[in-house]
C-alpha positions as CSV (number, residue, x, y, z in Angstrom):
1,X,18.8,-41.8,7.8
2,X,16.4,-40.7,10.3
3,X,18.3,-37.8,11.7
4,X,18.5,-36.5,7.7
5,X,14.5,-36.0,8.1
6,X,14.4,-32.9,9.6
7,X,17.0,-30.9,7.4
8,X,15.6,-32.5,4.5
9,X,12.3,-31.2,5.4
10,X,13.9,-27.5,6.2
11,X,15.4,-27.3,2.9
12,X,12.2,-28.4,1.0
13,X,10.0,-26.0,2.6
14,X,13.0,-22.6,1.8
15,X,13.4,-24.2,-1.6
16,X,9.5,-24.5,-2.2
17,X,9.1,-20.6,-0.3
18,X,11.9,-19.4,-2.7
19,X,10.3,-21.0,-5.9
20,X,6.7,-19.0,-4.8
21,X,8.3,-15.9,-4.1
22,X,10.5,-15.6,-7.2
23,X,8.4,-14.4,-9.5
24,X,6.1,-12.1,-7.3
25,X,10.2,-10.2,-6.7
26,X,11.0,-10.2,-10.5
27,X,7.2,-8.2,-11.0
28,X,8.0,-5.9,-8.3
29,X,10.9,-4.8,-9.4
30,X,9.7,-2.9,-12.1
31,X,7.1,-1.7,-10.3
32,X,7.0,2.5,-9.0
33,X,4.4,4.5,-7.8
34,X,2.3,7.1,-10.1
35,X,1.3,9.1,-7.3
36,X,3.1,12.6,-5.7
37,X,3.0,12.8,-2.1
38,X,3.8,16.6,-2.0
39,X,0.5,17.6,-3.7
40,X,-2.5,15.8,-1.5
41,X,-4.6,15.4,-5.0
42,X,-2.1,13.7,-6.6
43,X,-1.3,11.2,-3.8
44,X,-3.1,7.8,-2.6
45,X,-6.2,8.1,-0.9
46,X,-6.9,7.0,1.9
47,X,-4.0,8.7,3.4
48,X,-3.7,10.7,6.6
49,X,-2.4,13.3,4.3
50,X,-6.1,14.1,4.0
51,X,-7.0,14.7,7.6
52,X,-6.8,17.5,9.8
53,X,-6.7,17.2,13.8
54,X,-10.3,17.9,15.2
55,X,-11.9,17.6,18.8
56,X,-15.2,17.2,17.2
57,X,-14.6,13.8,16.3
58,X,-14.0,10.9,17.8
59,X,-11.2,9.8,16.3
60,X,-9.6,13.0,16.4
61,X,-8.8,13.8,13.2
62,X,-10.7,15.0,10.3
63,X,-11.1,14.2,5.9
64,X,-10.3,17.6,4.7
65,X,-10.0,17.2,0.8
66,X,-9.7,20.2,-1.5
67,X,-12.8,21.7,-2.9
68,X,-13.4,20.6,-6.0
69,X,-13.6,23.1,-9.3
70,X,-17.4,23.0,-10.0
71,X,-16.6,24.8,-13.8
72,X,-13.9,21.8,-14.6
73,X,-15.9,19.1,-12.9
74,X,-19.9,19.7,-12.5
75,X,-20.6,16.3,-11.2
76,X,-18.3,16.5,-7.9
77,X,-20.5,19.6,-7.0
């Protein structure tokens, strides 16, 4: 009986894993990203899509966003 402890144990824990993770897999799988990655304002931010190399910084790289259109959007200017 004692030598049943251990595998018992094992297959408690992957059944009780399985049981949490279920439901977080059945969301996901419906899940898909809003975002384009070939246009750098329509993708996630922060990304290093928006950086540019740059030896005046120390990390070496750089935010370069688009400017923003002043007549569309007043309040980003």
């Amino acid at each position: 009986m004692a030598s049943n402890l251990p595998r018992t144990r094992r297959f408690l824990l992957i059944v009780a894993f399985l049981a949490l993770l279920w439901p977080s897999l059945a969301l996901a799988a419906g899940v898909h990203a809003l975002f384009d990655l070939e246009t750098p304002t329509g993708g996630p931010f922060p990304s290093n899509l928006f950086t540019v190399f740059d030896l005046g910084h120390n990390t070496l790289r750089r935010v370069n966003l688009p400017k923003p259109d002043c007549l569309v959007r007043v309040s980003d200017c």
